[in-house]
Residue frames relative to the residue before (quaternion, step in Angstrom):
aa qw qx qy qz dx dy dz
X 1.0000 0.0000 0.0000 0.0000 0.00 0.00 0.00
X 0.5686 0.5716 -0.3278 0.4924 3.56 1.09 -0.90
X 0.6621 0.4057 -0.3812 0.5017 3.79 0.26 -1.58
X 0.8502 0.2521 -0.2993 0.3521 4.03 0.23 -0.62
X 0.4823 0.4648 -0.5684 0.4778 3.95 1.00 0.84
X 0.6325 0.5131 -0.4410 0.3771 4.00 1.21 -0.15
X 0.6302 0.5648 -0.3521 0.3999 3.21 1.16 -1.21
X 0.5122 0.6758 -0.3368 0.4092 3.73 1.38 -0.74
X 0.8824 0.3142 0.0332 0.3486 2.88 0.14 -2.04
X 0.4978 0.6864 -0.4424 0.2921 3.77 1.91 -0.98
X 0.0850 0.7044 -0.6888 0.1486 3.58 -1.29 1.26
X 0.7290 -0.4972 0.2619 0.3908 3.49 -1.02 -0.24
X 0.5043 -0.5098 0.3713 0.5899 4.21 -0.17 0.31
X 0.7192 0.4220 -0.3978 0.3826 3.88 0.09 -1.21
X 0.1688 0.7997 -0.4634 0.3424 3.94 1.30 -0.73
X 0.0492 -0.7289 0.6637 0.1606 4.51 -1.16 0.60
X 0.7264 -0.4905 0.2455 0.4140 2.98 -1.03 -0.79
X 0.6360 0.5861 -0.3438 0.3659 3.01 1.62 0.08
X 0.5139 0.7098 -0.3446 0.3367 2.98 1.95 -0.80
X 0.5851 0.6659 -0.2261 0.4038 3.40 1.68 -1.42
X 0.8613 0.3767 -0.1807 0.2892 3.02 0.73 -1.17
X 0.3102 0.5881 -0.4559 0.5917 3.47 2.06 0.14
X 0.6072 0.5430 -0.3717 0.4453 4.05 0.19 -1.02
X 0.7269 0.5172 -0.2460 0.3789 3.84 0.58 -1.18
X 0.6310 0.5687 -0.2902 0.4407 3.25 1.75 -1.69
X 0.7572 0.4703 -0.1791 0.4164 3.27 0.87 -1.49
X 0.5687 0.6316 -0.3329 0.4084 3.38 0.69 -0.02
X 0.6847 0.3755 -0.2515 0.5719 3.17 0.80 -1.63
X 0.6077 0.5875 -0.4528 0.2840 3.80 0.51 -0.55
X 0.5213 0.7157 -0.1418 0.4427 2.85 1.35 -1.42
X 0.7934 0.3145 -0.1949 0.4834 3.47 0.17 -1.58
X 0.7092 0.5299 -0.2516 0.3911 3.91 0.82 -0.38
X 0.4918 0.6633 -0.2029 0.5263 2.84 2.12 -0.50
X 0.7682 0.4086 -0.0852 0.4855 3.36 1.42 -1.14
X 0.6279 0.4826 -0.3933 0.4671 3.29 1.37 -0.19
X 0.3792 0.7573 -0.1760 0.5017 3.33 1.65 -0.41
X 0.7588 0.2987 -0.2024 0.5423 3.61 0.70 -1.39
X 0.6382 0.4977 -0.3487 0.4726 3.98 1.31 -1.26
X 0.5447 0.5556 -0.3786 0.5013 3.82 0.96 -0.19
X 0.8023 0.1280 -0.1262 0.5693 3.76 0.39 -0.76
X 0.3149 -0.8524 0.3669 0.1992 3.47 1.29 0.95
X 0.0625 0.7634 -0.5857 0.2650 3.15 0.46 1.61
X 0.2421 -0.9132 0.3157 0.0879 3.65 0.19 0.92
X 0.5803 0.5774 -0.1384 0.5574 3.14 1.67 -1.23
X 0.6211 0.6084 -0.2799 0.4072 3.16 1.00 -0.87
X 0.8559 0.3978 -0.0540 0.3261 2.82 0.90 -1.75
X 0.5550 0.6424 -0.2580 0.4612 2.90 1.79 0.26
X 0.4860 0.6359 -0.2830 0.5286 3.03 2.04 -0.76
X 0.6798 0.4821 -0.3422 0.4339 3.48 1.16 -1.03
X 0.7942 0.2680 -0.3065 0.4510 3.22 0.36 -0.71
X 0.4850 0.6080 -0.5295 0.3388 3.67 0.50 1.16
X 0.4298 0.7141 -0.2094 0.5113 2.47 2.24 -1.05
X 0.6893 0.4289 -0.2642 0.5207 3.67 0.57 -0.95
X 0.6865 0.5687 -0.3239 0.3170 3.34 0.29 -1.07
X 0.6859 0.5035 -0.2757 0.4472 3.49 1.70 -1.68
X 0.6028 0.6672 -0.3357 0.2808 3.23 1.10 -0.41
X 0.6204 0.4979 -0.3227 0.5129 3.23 1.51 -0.12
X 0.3136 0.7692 -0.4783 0.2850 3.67 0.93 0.21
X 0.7993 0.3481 -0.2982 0.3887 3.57 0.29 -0.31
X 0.4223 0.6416 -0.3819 0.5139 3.15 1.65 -0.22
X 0.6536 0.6094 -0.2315 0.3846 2.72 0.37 -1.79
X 0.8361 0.4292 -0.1584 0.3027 3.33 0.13 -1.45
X 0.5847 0.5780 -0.2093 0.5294 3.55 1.80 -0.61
X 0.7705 0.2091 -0.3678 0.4767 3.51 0.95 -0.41
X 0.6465 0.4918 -0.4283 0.3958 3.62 0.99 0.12
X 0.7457 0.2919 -0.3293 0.5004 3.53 1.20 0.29
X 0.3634 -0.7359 0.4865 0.2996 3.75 1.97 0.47
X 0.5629 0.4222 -0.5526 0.4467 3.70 0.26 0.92
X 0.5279 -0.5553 0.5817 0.2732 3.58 -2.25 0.51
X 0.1379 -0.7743 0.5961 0.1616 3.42 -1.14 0.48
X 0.3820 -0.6805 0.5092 0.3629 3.73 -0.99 0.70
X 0.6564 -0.5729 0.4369 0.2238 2.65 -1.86 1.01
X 0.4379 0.5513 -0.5762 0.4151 3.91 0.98 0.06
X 0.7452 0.5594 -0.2328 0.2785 3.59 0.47 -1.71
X 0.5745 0.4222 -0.2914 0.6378 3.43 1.51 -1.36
X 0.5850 0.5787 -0.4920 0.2843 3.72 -0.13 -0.12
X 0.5978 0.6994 -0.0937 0.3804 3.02 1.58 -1.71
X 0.6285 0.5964 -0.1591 0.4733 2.56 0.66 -1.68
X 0.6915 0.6386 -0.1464 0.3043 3.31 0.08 -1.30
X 0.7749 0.3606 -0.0716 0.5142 2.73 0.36 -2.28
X 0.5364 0.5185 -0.4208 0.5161 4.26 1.33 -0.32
X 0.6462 0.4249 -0.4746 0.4203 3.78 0.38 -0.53
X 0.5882 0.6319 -0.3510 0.3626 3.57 0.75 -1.48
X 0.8645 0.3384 -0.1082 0.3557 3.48 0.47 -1.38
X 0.5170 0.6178 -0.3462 0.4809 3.33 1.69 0.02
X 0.8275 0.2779 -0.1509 0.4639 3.38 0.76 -1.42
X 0.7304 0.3895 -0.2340 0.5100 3.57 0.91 -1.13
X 0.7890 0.4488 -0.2630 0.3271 3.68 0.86 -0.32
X 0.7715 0.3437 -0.1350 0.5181 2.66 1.64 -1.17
X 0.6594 0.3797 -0.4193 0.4951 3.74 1.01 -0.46
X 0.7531 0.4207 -0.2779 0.4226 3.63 0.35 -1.29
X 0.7490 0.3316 -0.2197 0.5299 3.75 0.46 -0.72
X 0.4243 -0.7678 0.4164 0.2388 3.67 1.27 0.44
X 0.3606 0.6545 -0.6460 0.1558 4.07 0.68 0.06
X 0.3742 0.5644 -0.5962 0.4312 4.24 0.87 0.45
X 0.7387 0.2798 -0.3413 0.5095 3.56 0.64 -0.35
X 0.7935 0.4688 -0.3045 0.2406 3.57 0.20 -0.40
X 0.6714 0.1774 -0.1436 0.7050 2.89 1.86 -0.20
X 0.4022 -0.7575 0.4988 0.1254 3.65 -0.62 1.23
X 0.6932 0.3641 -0.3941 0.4812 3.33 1.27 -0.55
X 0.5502 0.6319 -0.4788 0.2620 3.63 0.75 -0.70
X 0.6702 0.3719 -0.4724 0.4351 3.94 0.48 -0.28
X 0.4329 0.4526 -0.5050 0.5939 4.17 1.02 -0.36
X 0.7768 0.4548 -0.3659 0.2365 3.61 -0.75 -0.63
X 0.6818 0.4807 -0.1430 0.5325 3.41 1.24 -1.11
X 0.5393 0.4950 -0.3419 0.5893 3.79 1.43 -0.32
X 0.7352 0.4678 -0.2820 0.4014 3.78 0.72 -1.17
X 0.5531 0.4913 -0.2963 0.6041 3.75 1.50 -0.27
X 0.5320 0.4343 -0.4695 0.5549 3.74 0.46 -0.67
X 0.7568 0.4685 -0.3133 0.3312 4.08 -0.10 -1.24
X 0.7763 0.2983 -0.3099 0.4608 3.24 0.84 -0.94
X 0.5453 0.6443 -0.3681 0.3900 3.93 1.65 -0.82
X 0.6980 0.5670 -0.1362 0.4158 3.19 1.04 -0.85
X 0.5776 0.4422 -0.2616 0.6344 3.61 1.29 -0.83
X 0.4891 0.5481 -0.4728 0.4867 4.21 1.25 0.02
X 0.6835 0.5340 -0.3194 0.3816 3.13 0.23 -1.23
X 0.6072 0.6199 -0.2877 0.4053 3.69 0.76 -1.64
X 0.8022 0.4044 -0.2386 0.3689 3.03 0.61 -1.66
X 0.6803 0.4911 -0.3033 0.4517 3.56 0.72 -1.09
X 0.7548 0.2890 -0.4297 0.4025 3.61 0.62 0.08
X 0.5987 0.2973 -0.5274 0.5245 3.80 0.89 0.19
X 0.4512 0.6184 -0.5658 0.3064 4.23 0.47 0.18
X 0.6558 0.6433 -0.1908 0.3460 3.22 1.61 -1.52
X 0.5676 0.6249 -0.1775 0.5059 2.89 1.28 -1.38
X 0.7339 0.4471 -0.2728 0.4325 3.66 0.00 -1.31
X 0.6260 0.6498 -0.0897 0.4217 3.46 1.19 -0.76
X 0.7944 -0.1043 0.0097 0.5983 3.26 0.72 -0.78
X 0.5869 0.3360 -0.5893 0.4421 3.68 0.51 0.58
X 0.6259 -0.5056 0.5515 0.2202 3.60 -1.90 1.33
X 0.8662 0.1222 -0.2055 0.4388 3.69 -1.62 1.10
X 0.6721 0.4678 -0.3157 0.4794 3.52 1.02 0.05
X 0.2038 0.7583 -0.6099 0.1073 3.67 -0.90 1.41
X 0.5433 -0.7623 0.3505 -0.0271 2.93 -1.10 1.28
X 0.0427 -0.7731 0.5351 0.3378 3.66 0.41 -0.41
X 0.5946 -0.4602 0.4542 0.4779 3.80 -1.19 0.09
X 0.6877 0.3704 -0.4239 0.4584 4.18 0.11 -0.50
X 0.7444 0.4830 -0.3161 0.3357 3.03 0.67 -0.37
X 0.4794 0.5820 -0.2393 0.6117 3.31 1.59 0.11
X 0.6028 0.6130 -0.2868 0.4227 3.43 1.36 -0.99
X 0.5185 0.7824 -0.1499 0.3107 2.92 1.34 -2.02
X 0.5122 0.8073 0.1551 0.2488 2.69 0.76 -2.23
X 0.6858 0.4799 -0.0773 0.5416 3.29 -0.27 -2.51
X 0.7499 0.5440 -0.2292 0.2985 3.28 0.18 -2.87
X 0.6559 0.6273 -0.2390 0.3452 3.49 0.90 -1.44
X 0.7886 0.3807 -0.2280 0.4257 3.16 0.49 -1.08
X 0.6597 0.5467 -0.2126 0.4698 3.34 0.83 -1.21
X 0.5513 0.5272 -0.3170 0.5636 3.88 1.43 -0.07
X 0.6897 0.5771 -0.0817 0.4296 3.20 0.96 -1.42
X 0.6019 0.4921 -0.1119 0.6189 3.47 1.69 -0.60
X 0.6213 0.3858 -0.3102 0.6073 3.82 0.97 -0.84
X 0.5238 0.7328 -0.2052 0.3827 3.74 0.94 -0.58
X 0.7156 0.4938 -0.0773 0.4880 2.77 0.71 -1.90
X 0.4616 0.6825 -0.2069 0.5275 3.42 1.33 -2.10
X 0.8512 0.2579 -0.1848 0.4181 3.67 -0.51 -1.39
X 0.8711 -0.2677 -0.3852 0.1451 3.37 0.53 0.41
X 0.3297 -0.6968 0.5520 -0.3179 2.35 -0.47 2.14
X 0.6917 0.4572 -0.0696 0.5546 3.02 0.84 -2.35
X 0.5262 0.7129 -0.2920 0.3601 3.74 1.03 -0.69
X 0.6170 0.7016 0.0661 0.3503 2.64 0.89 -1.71
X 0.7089 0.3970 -0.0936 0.5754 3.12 1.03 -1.95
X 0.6901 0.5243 -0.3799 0.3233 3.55 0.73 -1.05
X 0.6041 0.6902 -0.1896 0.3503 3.02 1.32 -1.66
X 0.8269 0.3042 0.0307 0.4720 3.39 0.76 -1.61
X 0.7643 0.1115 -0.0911 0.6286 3.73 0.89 -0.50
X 0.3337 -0.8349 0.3806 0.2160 3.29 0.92 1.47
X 0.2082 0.7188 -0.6399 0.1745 3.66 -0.07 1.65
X 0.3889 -0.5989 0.6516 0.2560 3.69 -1.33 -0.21
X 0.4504 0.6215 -0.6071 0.2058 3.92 0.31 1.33
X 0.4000 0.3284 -0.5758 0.6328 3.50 1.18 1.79
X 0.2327 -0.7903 0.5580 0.0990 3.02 -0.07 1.59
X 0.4413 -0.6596 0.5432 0.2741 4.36 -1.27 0.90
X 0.1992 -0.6005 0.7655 0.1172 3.63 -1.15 0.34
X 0.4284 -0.6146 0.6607 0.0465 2.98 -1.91 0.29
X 0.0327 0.8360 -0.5357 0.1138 3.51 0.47 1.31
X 0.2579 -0.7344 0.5969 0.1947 3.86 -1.09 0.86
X 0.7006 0.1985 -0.2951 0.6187 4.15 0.91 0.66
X 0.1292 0.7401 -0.6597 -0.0184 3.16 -1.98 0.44
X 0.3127 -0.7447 0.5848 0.0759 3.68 -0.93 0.89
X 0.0311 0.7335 -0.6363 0.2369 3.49 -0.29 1.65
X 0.2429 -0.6329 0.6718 0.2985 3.47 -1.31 0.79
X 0.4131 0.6646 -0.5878 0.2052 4.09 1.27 -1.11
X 0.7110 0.6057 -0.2050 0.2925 4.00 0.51 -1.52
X 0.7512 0.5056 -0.2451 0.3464 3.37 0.54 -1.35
X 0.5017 -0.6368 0.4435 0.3822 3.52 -1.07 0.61
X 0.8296 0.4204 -0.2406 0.2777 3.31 0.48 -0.40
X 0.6166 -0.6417 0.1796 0.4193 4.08 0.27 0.81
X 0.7482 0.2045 0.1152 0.6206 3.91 -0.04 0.35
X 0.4682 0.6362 -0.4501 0.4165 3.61 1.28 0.04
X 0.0834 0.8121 -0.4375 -0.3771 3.81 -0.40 -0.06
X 0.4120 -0.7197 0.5309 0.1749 3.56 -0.79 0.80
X 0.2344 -0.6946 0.6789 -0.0405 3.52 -0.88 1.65
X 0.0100 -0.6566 0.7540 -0.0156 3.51 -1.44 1.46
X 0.2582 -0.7578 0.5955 0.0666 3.17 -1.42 0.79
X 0.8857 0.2137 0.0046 0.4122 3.28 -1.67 -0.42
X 0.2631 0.8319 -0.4590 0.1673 3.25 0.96 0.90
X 0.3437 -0.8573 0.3341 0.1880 3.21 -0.71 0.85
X 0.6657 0.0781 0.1382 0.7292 3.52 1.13 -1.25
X 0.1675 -0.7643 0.6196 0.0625 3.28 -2.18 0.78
X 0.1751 -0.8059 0.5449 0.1514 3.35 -0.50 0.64
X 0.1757 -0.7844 0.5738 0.1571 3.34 -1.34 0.54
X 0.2785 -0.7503 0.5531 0.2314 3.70 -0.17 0.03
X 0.4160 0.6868 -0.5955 0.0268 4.24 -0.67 -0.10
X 0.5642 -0.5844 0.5801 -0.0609 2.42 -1.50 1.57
X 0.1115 -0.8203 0.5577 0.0600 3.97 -0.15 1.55
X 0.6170 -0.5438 0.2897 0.4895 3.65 -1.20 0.29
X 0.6602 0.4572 -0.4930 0.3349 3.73 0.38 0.49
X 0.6142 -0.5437 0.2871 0.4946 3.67 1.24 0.36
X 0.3702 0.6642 -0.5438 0.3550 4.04 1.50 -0.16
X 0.0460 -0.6681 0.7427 -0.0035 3.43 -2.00 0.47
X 0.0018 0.6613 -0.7472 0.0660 2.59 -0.92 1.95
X 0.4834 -0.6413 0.5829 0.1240 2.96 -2.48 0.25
X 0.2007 0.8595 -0.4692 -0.0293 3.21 -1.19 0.68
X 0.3586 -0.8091 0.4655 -0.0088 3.11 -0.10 2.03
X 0.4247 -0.5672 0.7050 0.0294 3.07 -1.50 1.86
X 0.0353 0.6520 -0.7287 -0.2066 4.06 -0.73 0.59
X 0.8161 0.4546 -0.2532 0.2515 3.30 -1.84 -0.07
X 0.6696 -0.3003 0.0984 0.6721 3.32 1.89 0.59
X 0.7372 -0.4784 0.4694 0.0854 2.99 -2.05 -0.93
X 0.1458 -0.9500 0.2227 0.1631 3.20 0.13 1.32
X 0.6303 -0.5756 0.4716 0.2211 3.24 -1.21 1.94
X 0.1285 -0.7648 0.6059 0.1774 4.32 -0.58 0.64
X 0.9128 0.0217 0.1124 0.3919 3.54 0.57 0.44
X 0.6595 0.5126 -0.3498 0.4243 3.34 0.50 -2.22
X 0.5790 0.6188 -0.3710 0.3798 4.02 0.18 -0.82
X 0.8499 0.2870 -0.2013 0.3934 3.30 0.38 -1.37
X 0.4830 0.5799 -0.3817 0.5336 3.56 1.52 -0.17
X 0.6361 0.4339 -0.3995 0.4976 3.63 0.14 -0.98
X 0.8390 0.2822 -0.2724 0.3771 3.56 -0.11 -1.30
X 0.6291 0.5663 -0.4053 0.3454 3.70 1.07 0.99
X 0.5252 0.5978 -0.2518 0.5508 2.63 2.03 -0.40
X 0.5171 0.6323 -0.2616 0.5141 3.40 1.06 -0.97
X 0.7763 0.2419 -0.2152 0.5409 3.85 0.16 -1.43
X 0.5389 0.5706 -0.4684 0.4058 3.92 1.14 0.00
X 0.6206 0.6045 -0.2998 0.3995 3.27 1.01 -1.51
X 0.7259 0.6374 -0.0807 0.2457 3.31 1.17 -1.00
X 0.4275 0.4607 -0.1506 0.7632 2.99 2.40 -0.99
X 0.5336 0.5803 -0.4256 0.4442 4.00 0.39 -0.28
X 0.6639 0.6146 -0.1731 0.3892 3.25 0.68 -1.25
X 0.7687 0.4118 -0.2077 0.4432 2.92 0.28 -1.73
X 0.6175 0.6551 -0.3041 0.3116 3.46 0.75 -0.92
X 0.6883 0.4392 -0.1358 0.5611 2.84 1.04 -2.04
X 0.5930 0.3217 -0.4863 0.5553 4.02 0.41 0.30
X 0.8377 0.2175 -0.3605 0.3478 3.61 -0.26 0.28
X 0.2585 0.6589 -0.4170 0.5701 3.21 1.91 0.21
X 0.6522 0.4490 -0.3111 0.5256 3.71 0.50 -1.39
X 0.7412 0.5121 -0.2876 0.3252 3.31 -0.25 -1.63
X 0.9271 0.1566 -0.1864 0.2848 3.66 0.77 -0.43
X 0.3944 0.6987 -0.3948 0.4477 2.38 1.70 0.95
X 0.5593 0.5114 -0.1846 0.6258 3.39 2.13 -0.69
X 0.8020 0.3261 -0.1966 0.4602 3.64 0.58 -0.41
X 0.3964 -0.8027 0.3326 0.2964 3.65 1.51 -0.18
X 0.7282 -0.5001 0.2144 0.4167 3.33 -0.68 0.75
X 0.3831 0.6995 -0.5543 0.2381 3.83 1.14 -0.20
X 0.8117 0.3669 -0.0474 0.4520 2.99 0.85 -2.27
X 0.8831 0.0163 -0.1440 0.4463 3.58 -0.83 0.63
X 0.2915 -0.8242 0.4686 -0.1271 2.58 0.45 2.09
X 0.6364 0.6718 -0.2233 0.3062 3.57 1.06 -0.88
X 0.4032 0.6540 -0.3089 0.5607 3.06 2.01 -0.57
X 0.7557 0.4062 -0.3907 0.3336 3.57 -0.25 -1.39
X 0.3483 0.5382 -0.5340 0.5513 4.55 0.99 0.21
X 0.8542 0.1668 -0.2475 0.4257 3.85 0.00 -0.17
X 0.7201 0.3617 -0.3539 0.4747 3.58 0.75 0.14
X 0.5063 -0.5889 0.5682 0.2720 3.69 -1.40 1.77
X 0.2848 -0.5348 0.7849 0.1299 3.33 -1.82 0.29
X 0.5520 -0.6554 0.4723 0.2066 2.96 -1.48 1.16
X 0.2585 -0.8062 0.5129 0.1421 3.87 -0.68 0.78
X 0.6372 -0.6798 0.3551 0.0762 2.47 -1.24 2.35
């Protein structure tokens, strides 16, 4: 009974009671969510869930392997970005119901993610001996990682599509495309427009052919939604890393709002 009120309830030491009790909600959703998918053997799913579980242990994770406290704004974050990525947005589809919700959740990863970066080389510069930093360089830094992470993130999603046939490179409908693969001539590239409809053709293992027609153009397999996640990552990167800079150059007086995303070493 004990090993399963920890597995519930395990968060970081600094962690309140509310933090705990979001951890409990999202779990149990989670874990019903997954007995659910292993019942209608839905695999892909059910792997998503139990990545889902697994991310949840990131801030833990991350506090005793770098021995520092995290605030409870950040671990909230954190949290509440896994929840709504995997359990809200892949499995409960809100990527489809809300067009902005998969731009939003990429633009928090960039800027949530360029926190993390910073606060552990801030930490560093800080308390390890012979080792100063300047603030751009820290900026520098921040950008790096928090790219490197949207990166990492995308393919991941690759990965998932590739190997546990899912669709988290979400397709677009596009009405042009520039391919040399088409053109008659080598290296040529060949530009369709104003397309209207696509047909596919596949061909099952008894020799049947069936169709299935794309109206309203041509379907995009991804490249779109990656770029334009990197792009709204690249973008949360930024912001960070400029106020990442700023207070590292102006000291903790001024933008105070910063210190919600950066651990303190533990005493």
């Amino acid at each position: 009974m004990n090993i399963i009120k920890r597995f519930f309830t395990s968060s970081t030491r600094t962690a309140d009671k509310n933090i705990v009790a979001v951890y409990v909600l999202f779990r149990t959703i989670a874990i019903f969510m997954l007995i659910n998918q292993l019942i209608m053997q839905r695999w892909g799913n059910a792997f998503l869930l139990v990545l889902t579980l697994a991310l949840f242990a990131i801030p833990l994770f991350i506090e005793r392997v770098f021995k520092i406290e995290i605030p409870n704004l950040l671990e909230l974050i954190i949290i509440l970005f896994i929840f709504s990525s995997t359990i809200l947005g892949e499995l409960s589809d809100f990527y489809g119901y809300f067009k902005i919700w998969d731009t939003a959740l990429h633009t928090l990863n960039g800027f949530l993610a360029a926190g993390v970066g910073f606060s552990l080389v801030y930490l560093l510069n800080k308390n390890a001996e012979g080792i100063k930093l300047t603030p751009l360089y820290l900026a520098i830094v921040t950008f790096s990682f928090s790219m490197t992470v949207g990166v990492m993130w995308e393919f991941l999603e690759f990965s998932a599509d590739r190997w546990m046939n899912l669709d988290m490179q979400k397709d677009r409908i596009v009405q042009e495309i520039n391919s040399v693969s088409i053109g008659l001539e080598n290296n040529a590239v060949y530009h369709i427009e104003n397309i209207q409809r696509t047909v596919v053709e596949r061909k099952d293992d008894s020799g049947n052919i069936t169709e299935t027609v794309i109206d309203g153009g041509y379907l995009d397999i991804g490249i779109i939604d990656t770029m334009k996640d990197l792009f709204v990552n690249l973008l949360g990167a930024i912001v960070f890393s400029v106020f990442g800079y700023l207070y590292a150059r102006h000291g903790q007086k001024k933008y105070r709002f910063v210190r919600n995303f950066i651990p303190t070493k533990r005493e």
